[in-house]
TORDODO-636664 format. One record per residue: x, y, z of N, C-alpha, C, O in turn. Coordinates in steps of 0.05 Angstrom, whole numbers. Layout:
BEGIN
> n_east, n_north, n_up, ca_east, ca_north, ca_up, c_east, c_north, c_up, o_east, o_north, o_up
> X, Y, Z, X, Y, Z, X, Y, Z, X, Y, Z
...
***
This chain:
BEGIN
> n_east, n_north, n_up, ca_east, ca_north, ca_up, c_east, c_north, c_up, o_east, o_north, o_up
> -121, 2673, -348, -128, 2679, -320, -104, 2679, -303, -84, 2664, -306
> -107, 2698, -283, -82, 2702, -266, -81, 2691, -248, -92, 2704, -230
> -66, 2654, -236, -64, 2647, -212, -51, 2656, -193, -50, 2646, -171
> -36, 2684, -206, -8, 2691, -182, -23, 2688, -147, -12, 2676, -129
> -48, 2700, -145, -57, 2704, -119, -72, 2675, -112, -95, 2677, -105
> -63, 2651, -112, -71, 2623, -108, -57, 2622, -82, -41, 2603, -81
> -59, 2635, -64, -31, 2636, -39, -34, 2606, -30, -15, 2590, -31
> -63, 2601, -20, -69, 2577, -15, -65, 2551, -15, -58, 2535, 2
> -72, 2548, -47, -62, 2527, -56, -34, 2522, -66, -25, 2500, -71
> -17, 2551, -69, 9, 2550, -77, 17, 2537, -37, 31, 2517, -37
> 12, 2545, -20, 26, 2532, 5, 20, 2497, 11, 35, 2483, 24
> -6, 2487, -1, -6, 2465, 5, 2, 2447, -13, -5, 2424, -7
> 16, 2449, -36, 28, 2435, -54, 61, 2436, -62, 76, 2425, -78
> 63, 2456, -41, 98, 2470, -50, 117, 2446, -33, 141, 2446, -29
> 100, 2429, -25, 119, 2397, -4, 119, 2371, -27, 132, 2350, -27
> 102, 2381, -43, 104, 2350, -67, 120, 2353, -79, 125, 2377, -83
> 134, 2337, -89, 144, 2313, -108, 141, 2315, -128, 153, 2295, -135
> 132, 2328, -153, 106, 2325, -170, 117, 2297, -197, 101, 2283, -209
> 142, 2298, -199, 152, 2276, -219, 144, 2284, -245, 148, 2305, -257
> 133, 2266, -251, 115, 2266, -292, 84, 2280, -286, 66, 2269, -274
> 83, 2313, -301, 59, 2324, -292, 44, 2322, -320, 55, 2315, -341
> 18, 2328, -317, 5, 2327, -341, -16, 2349, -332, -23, 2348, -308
> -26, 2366, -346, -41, 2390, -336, -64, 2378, -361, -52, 2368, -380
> -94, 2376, -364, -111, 2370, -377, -129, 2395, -385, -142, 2411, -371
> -124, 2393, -417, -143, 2416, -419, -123, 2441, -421, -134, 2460, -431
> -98, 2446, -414, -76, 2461, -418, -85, 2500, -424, -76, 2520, -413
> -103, 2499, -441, -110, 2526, -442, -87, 2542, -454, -67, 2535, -467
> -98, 2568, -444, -68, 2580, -447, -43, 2581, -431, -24, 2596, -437
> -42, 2564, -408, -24, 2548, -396, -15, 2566, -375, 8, 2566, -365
> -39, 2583, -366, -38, 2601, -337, -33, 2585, -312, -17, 2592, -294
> -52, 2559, -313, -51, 2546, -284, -25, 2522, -292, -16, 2511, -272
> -14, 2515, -312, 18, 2499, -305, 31, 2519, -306, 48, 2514, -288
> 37, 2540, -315, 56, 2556, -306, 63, 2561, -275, 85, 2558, -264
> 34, 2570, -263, 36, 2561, -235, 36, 2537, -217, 41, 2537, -193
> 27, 2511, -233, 45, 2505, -205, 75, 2484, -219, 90, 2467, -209
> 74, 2496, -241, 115, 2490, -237, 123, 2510, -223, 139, 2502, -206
> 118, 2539, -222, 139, 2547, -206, 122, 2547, -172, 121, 2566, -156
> 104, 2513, -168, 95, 2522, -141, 101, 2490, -133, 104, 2489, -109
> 103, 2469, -142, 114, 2440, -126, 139, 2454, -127, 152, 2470, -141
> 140, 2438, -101, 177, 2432, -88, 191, 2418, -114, 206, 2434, -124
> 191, 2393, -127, 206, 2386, -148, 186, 2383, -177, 161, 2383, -177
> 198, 2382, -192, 181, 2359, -213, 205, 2352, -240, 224, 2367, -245
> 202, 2335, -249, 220, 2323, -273, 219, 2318, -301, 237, 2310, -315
> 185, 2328, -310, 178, 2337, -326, 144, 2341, -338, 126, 2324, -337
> 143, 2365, -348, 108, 2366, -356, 101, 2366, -385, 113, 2369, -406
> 71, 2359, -377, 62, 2359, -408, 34, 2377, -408, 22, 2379, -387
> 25, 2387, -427, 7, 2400, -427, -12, 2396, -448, -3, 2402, -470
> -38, 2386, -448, -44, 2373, -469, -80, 2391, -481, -97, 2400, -465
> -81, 2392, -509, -110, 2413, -507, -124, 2406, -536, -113, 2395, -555
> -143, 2412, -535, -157, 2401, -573, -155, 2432, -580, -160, 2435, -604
> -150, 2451, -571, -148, 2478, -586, -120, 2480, -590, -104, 2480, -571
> -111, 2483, -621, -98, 2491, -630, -77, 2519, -626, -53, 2525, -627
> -106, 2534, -620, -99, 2563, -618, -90, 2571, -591, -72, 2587, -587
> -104, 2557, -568, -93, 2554, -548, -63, 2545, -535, -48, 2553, -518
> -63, 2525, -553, -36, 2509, -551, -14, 2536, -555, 5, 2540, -539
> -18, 2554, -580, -2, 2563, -589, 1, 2594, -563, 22, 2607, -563
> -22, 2603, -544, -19, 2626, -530, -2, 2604, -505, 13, 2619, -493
> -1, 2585, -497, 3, 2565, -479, 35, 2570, -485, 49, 2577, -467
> 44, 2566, -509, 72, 2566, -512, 85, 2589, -509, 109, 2588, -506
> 73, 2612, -510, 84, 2635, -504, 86, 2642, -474, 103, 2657, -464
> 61, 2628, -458, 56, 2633, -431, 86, 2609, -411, 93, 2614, -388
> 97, 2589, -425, 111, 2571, -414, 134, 2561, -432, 143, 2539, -436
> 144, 2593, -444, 165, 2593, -467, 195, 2590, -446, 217, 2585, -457
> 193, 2595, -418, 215, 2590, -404, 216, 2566, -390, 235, 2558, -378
> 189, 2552, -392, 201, 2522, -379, 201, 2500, -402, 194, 2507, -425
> 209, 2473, -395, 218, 2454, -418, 185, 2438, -415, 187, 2415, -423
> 161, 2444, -407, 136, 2436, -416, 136, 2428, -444, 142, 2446, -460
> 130, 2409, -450, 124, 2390, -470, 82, 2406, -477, 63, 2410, -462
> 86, 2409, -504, 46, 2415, -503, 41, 2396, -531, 56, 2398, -551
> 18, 2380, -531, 12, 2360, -544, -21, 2368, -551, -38, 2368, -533
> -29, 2375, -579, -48, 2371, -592, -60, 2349, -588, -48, 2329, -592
> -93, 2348, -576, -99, 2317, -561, -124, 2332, -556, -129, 2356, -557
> -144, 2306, -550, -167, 2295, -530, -162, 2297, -503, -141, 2287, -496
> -178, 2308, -483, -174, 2299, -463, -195, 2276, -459, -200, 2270, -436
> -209, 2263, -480, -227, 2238, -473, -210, 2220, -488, -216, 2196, -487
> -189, 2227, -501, -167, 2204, -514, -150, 2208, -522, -144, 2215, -545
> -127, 2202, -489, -110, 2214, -495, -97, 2198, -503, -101, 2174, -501
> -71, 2213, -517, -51, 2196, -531, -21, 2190, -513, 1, 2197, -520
> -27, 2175, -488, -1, 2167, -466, -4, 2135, -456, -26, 2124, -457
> 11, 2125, -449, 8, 2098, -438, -5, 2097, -403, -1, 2116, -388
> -21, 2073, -394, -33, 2071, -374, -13, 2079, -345, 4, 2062, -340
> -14, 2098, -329, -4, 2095, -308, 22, 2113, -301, 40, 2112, -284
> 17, 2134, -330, 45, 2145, -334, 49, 2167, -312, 71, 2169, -301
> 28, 2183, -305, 34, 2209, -295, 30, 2210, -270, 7, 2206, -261
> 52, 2217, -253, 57, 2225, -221, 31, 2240, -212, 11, 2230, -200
> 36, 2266, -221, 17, 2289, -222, -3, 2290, -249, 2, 2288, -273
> -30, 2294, -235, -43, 2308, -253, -59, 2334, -243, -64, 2337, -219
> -65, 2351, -260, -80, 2379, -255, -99, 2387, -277, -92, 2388, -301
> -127, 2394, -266, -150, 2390, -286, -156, 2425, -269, -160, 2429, -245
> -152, 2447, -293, -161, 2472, -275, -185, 2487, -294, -179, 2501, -314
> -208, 2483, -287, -224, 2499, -299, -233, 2491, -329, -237, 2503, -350
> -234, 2471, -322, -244, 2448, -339, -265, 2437, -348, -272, 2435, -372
> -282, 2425, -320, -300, 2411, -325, -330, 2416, -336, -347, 2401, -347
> -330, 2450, -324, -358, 2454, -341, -353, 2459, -374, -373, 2466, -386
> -329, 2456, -388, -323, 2451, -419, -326, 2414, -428, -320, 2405, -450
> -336, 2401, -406, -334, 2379, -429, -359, 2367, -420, -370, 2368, -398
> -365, 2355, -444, -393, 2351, -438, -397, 2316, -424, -417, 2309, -412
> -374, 2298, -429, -378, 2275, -420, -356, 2268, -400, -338, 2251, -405
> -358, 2282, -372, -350, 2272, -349, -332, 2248, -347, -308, 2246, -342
> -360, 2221, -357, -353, 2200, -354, -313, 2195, -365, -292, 2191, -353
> -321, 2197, -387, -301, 2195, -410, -276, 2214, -391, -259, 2200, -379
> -275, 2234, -388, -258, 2249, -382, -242, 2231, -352, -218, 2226, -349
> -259, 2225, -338, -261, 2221, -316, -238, 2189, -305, -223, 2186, -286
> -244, 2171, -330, -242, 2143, -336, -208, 2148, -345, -190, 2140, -331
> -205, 2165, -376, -179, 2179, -379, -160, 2175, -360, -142, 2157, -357
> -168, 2198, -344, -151, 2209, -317, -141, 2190, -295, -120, 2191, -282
> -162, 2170, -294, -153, 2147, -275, -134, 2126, -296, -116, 2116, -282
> -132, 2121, -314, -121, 2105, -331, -95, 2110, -335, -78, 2093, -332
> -88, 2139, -343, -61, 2142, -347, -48, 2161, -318, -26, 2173, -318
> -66, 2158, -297, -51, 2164, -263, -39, 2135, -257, -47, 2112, -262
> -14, 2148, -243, 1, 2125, -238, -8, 2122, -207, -18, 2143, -200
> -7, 2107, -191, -21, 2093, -164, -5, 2108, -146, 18, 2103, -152
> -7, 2128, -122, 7, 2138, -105, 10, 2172, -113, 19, 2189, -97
> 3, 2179, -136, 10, 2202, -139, -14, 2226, -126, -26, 2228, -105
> -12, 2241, -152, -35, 2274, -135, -50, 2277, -164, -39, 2277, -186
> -83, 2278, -157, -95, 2290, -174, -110, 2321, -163, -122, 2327, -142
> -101, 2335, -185, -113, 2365, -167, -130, 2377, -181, -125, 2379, -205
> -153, 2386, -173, -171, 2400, -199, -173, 2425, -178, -170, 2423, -154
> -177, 2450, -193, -188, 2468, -194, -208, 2485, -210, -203, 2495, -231
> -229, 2487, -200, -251, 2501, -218, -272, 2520, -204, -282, 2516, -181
> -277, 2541, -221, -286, 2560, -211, -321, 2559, -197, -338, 2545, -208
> -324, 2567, -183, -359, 2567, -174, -381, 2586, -182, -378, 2610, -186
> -405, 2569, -185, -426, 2583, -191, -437, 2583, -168, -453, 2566, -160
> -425, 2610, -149, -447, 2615, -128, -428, 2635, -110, -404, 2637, -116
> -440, 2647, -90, -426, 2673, -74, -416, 2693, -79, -396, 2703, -69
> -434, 2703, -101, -421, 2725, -115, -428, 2755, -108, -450, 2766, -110
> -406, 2767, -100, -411, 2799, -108, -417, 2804, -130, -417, 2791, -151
> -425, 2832, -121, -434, 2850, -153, -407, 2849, -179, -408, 2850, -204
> -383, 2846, -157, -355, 2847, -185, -358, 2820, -197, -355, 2814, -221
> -361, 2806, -182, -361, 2768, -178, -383, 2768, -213, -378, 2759, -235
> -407, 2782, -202, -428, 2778, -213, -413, 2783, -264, -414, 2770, -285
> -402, 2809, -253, -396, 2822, -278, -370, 2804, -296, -365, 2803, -320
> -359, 2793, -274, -348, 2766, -295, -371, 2747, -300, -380, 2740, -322
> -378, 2742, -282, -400, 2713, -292, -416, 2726, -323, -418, 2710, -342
> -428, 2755, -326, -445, 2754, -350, -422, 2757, -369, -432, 2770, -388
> -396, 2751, -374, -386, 2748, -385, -382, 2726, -397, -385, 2722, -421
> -374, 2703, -370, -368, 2681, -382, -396, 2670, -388, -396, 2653, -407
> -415, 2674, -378, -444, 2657, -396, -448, 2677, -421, -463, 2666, -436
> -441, 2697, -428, -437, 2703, -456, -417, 2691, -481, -419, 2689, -505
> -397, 2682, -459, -369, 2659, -476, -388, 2632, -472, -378, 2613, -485
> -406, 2626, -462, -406, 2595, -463, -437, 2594, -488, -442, 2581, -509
> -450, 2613, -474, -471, 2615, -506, -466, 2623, -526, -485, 2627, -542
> -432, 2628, -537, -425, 2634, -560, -424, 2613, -567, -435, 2607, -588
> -412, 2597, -555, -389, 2576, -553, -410, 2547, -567, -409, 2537, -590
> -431, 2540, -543, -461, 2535, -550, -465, 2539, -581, -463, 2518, -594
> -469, 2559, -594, -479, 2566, -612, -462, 2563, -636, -471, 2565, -659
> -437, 2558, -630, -424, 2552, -654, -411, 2518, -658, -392, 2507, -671
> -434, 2507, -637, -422, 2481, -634, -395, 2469, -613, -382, 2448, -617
> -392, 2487, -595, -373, 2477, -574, -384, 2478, -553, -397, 2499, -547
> -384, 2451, -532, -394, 2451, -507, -385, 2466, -490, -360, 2468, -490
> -399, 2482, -469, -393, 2502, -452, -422, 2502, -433, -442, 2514, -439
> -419, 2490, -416, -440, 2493, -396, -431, 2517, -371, -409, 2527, -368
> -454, 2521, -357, -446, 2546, -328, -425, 2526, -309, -427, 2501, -308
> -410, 2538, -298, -392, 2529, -272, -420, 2515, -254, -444, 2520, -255
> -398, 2490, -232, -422, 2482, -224, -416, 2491, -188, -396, 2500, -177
> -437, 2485, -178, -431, 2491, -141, -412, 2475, -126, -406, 2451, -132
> -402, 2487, -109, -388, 2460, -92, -402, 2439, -87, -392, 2417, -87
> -425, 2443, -81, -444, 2416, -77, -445, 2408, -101, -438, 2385, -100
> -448, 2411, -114, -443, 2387, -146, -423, 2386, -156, -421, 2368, -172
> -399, 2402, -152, -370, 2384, -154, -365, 2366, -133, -347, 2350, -139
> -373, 2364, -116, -365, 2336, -92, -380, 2322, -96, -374, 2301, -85
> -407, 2319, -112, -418, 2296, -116, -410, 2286, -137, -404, 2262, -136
> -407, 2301, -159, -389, 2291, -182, -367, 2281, -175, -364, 2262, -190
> -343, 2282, -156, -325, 2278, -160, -326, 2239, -143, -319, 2217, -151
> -340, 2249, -115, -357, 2226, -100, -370, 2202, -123, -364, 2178, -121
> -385, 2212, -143, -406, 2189, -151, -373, 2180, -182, -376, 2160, -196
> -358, 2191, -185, -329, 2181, -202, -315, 2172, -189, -292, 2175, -196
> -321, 2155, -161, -307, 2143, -144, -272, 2152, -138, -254, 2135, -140
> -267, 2183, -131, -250, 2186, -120, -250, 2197, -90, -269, 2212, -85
> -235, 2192, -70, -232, 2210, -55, -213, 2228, -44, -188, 2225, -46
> -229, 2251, -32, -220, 2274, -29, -204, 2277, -15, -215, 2284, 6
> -179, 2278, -11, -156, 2280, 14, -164, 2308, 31, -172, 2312, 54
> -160, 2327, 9, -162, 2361, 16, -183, 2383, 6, -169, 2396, -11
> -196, 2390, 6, -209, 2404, -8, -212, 2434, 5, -212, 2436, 30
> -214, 2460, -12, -225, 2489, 8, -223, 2498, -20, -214, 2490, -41
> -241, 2531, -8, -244, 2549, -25, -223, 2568, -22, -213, 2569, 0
> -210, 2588, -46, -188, 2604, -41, -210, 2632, -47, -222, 2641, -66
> -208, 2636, -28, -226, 2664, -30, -201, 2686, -40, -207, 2706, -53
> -180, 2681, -35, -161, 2703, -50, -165, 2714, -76, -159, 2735, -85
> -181, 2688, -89, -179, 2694, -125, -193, 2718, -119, -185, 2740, -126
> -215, 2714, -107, -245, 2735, -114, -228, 2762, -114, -225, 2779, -131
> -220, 2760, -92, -202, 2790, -90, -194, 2801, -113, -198, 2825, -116
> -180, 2786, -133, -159, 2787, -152, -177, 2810, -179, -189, 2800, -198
> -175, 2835, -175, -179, 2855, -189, -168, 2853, -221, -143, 2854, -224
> -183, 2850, -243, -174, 2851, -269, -167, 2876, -271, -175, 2896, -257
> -148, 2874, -294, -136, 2906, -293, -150, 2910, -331, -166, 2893, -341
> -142, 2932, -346, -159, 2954, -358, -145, 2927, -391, -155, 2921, -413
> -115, 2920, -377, -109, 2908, -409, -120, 2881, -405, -128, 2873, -427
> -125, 2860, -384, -135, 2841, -384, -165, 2845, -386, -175, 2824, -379
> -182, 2862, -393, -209, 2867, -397, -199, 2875, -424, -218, 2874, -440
> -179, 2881, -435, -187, 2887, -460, -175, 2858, -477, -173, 2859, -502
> -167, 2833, -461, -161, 2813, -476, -188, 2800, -476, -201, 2790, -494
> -193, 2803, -452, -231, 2794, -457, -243, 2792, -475, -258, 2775, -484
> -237, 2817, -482, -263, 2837, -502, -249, 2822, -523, -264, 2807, -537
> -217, 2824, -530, -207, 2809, -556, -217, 2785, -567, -226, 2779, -589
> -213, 2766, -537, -227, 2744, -545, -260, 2739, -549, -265, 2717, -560
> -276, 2751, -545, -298, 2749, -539, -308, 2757, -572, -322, 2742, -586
> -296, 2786, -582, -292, 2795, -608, -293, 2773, -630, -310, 2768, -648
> -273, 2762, -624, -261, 2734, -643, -281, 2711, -645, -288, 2704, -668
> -291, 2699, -625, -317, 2687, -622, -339, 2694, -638, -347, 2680, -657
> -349, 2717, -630, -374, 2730, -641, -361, 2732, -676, -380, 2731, -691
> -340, 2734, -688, -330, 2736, -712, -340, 2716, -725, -351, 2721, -747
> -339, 2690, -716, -347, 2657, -725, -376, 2659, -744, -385, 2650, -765
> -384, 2686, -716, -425, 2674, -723, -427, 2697, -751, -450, 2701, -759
> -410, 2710, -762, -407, 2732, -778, -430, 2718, -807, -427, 2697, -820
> -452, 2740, -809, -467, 2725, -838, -494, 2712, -822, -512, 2714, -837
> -501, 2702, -804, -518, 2685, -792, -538, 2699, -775, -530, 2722, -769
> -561, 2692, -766, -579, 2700, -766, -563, 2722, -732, -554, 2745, -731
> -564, 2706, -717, -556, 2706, -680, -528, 2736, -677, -522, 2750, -658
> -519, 2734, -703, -492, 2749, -707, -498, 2780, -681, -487, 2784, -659
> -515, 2793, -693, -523, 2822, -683, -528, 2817, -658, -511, 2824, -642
> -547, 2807, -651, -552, 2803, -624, -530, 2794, -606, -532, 2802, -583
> -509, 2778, -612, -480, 2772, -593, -471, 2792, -593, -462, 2799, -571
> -466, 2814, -618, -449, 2833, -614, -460, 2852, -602, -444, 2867, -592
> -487, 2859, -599, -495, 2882, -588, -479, 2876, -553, -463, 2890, -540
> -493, 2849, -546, -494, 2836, -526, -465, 2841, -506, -463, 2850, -483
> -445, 2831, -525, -418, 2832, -515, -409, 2865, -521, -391, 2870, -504
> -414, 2887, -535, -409, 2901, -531, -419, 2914, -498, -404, 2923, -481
> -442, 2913, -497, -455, 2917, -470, -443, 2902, -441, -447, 2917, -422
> -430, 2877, -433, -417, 2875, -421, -395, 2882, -424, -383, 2882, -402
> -380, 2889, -444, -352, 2899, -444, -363, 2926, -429, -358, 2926, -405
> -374, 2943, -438, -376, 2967, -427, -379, 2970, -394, -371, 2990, -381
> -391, 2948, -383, -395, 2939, -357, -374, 2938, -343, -368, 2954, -325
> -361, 2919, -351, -330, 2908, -352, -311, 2934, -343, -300, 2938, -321
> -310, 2950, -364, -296, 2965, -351, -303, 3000, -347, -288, 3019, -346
> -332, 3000, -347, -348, 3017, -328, -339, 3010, -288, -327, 3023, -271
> -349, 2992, -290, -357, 2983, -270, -339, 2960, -249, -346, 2952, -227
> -323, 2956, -257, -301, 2941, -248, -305, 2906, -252, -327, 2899, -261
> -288, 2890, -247, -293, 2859, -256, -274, 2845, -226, -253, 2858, -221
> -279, 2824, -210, -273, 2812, -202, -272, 2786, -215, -288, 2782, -234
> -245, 2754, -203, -255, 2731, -213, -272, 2718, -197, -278, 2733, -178
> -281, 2699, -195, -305, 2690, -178, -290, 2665, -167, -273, 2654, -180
> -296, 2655, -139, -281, 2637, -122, -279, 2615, -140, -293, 2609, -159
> -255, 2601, -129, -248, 2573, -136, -250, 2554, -121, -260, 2565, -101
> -248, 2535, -116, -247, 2508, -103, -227, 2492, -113, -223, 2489, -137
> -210, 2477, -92, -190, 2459, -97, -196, 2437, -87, -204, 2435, -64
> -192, 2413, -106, -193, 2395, -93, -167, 2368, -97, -157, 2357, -116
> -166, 2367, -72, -134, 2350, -78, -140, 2317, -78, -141, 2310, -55
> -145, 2291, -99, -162, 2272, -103, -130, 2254, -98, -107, 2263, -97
> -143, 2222, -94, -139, 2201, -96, -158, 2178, -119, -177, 2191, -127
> -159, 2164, -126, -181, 2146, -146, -178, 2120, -116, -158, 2115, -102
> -213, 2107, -115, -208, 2095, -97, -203, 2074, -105, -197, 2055, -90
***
């Protein structure tokens, strides 16, 4: 995913400090790429993910900075209590299924005074482009579902502030970056979609469900880039633990 157009949140973080970063959940390492080159300092990151394969598109996405990426749990992680300045959780939380755990983590190995930042996308305010990613990604999360990986729908801003409220943190900063929505996929990032989405549906290959994903995802691909794709808003929220 492309944070370049994060104007937002790239202006209200470009005054920190960031020290020892730790990005959770790492991905293919779209959102630490941005914001190393978006805090004012930092001294070193880590990027940590249980996908393998991820890890490995992650290293190609952050082959010019000295990011550290560590094969890991984000419900157990492997660092000592209190280590990290910065942390950043982007698009995360509707992939794990136990909050708690994740949640407990994050406070354990934040060191007292620093920045926790999550970003995650919303289920709600969608245009018709807004709309044509979403049957995408609930096509990635019922694959996902089905082959035994948790993947629930994005949740509302009203249930990310209560979630984050009832995990006893508070919220310094919080807003929506309506810029993402704007952010037009272009013809080769719809066709990494489709790659990945391909690869998924490959898993269920032999099994009853197989045909029906592929008909399925063929049919939103064609959508996709019939019809154009927007990403769907985000929400930032800039935390303290109380």
């Amino acid at each position: 995913m492309n944070y370049e157009n994060m104007h937002t949140l790239r202006n209200r973080i470009n005054n920190i400090d960031a020290g020892t970063i730790l990005d959770v959940a790492v991905g293919r390492g779209d959102f630490l790429k941005f914001a190393l080159h978006s805090f004012k300092t930092w001294q070193r990151a880590i990027g940590i993910d249980i996908n393998a394969e991820m890890l490995a598109e992650a290293s190609k996405v952050l082959y010019d900075s000295s990011a550290v990426l560590i094969m890991g749990s984000a419900l157990q992680m492997p660092f000592i209590d209190q280590y990290f300045t910065t942390i950043t959780v982007s698009n995360t939380l509707h992939h794990i299924e136990s909050l708690n755990t994740l949640f407990s983590e994050i406070k354990r190995v934040f060191k007292p005074g620093g920045t926790i930042i999550i970003n995650e996308m919303l289920n709600e305010n969608y245009n018709t482009l807004n709309e044509n990613y979403m049957l995408y990604h609930r096509l990635t999360a019922d694959i996902d579902n089905q082959n035994g990986i948790f993947h629930r729908e994005p949740f509302s801003l009203k249930e990310i502030i209560s979630l984050l409220q009832s995990f006893s943190f508070t919220i310094t900063d919080q807003f929506v970056h309506s810029e993402v929505c704007e952010n037009v996929i272009n013809n080769s990032e719809i066709d990494a979609m489709a790659e990945r989405l391909r690869k998924k549906i490959s898993l269920m290959h032999g099994t009853d469900h197989y045909y029906f994903f592929k008909n399925k995802a063929d049919e939103i691909i064609n959508i996709l880039r019939t019809k154009g794709v927007h990403l769907p808003q985000h929400a930032v929220f800039i935390l303290k633990p109380v």
